[in-house]
C-alpha positions in Angstrom: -3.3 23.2 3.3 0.4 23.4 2.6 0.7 19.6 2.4 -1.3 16.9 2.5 0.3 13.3 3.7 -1.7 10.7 4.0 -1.5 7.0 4.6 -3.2 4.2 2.8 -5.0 1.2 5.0 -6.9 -1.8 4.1 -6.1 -5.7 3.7 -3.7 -7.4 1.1 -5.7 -7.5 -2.7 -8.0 -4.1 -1.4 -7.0 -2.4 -4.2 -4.5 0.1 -2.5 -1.8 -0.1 -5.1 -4.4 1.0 -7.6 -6.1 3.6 -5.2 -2.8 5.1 -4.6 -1.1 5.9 -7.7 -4.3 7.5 -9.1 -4.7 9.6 -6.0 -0.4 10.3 -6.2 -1.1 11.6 -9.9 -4.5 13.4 -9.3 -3.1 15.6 -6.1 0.6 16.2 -7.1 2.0 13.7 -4.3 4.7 11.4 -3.8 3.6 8.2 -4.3 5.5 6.0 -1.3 5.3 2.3 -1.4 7.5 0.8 1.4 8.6 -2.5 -0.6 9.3 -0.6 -4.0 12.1 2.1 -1.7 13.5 -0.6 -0.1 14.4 -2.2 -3.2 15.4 1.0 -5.1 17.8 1.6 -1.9 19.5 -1.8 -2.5 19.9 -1.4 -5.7 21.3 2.2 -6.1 23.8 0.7 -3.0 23.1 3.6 -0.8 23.9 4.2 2.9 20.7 3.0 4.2 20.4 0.5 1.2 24.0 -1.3 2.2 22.4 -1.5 5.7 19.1 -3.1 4.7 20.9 -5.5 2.1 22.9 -6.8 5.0 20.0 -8.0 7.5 18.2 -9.1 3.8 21.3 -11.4 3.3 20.9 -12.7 6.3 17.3 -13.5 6.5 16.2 -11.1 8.4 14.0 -8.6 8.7 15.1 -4.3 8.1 13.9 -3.1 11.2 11.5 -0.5 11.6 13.9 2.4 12.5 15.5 1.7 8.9 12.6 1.8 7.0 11.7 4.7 9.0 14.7 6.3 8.0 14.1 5.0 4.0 10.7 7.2 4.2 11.8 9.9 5.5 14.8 10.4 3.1 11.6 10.1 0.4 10.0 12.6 2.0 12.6 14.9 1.5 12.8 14.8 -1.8 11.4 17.7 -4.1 8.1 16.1 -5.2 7.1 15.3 -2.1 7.2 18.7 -0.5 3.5 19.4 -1.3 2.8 15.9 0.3 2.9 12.3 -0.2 1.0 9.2 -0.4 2.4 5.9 2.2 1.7 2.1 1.3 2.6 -0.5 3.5 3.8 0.8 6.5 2.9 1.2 9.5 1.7 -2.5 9.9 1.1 -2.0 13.7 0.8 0.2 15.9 4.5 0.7 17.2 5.6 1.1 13.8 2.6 4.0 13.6 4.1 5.7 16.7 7.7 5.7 15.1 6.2 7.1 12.4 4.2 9.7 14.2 7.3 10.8 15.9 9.5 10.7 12.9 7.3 12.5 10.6 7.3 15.5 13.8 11.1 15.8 13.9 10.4 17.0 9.9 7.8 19.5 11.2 4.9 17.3 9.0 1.7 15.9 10.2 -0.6 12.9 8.7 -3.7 14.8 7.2 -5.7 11.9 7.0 -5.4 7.6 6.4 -7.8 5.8 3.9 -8.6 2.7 4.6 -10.0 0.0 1.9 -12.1 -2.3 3.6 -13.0 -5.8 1.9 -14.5 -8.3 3.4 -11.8 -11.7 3.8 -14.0 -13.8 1.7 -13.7 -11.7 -1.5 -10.0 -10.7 -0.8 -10.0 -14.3 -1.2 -11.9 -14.4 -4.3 -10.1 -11.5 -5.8 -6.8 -13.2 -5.5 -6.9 -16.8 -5.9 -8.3 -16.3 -9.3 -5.3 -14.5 -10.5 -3.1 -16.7 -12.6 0.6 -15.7 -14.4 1.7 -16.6 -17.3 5.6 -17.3 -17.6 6.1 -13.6 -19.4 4.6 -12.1 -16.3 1.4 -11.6 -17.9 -1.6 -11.2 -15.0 -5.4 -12.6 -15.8 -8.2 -13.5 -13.3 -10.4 -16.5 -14.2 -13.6 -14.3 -13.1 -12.9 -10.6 -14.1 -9.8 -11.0 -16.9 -9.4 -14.6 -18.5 -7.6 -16.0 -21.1 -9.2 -16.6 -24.3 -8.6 -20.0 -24.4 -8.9 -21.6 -20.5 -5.1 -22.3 -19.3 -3.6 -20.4 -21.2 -1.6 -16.8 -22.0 -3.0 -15.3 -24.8 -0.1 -14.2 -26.6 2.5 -17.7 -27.0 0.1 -19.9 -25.5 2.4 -20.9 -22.6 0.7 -22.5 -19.5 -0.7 -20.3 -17.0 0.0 -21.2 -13.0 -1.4 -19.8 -9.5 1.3 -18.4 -7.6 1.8 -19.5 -4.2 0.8 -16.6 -3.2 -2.3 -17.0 -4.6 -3.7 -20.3 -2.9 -6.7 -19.7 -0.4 -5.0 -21.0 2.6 -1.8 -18.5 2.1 -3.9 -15.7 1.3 -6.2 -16.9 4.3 -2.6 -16.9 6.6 -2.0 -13.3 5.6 -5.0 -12.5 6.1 -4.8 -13.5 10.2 -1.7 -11.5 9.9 -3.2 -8.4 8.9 -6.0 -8.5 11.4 -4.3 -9.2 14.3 -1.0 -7.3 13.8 -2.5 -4.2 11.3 -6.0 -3.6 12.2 -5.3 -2.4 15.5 -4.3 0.4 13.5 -8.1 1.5 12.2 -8.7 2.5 16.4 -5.2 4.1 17.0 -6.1 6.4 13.8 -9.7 6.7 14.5 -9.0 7.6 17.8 -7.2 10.9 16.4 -9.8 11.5 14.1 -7.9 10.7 11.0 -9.5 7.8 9.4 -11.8 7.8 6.6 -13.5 4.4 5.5 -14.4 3.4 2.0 -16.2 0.3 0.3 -13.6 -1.6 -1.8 -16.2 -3.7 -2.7 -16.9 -0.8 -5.2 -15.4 -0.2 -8.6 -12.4 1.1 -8.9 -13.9 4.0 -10.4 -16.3 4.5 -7.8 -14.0 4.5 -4.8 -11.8 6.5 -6.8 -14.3 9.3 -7.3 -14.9 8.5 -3.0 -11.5 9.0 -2.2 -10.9 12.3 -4.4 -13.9 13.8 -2.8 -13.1 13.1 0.7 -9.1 14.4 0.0 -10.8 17.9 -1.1 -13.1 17.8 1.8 -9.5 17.8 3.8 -8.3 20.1 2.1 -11.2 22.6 2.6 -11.3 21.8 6.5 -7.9 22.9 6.4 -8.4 25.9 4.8 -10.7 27.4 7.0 
């Protein structure tokens, strides 16, 4: 296999931020998270960053075709010439057929998509435990707490849950990802491209999952 690019799949708190820069490191890929380019883009004051920064002014969502065109100046960069590694887009299906189309004017295919699959109740779990303290610092009241209950355990500052972090939001984005970016598990199963792991599992485990499966695609494409 010349290249391998794959996709990342699953719902918010799955665990693909963690899944994907081990896999980036392990394999020599580009590690590509939508949010984090669009940001850099903005911030260097590039051509496509001046464009995005204006509908961001505004309110408004960068449209697909933009953030389309953010990837694929990534992908043309040096490091990811022996493949990359997508997070957060597509997040439906038309975006997936941009991106299909895109990545084809480049002459690249998706190898394969990964998706983390976690039940909604312990997505909820997961992150409404999370509290912040006002440094940044991240603990979970189940799997990382604070020495003393309430608070960080370096200046002793209160800890809060983010908005983000209350059920019924997570719950809300949630219903967003199901109907708007689930679709996507048929469309890529459909092509035979999907690959399913337990992100109930430790992050070891589907770790060690996910590496074995990327050599099996490598192998297939070998032979």
């Amino acid at each position: 296999m010349a290249e391998l690019n794959l996709i990342l799949l699953g719902p918010p708190g799955a665990g693909k931020g963690t899944q994907g820069e081990r896999l980036a490191s392990d394999q020599s890929l580009a590690y590509i998270v939508t949010g984090d380019i669009l940001r850099a883009a903005v911030r260097e004051g590039s051509d496509l960053g001046l464009k995005a920064k204006g509908f961001m002014d505004a309110g408004e969502l960068v449209p697909d075709e933009l953030v389309i065109d953010l990837i694929l100046e990534r992908v043309r960069r040096d490091d990811a010439a022996d493949g990359f590694v997508l997070d957060g887009f597509p997040r439906n299906i038309a975006q997936g057929e941009a991106l299909d189309a895109a990545l084809a004017e480049l002459g690249r295919d998706l190898n394969g998509v990964l998706l983390i699959d976690v039940a909604d109740e312990e997505i909820v779990r997961r992150l409404s435990g999370r509290r912040v303290s006002a440094s940044g610092r991240i603990y979970h009241l189940e799997f990382s707490p604070p020495q003393v209950e309430g608070k960080d355990d370096v200046d002793g500052s209160p800890l809060i849950q983010r908005d983000d972090d209350q059920p019924d939001t997570i719950r809300k984005r949630l219903g967003v990802y199901h109907e708007q970016t689930e679709p996507l598990v048929e469309y890529y199963e459909s092509r035979g491209l999907l690959r399913r792991f337990d992100g109930t599992a430790s992050v070891e485990e589907v770790e060690g999952h996910i590496r074995k499966t990327v050599s099996t695609l490598r192998l297939e494409d070998s032979i």
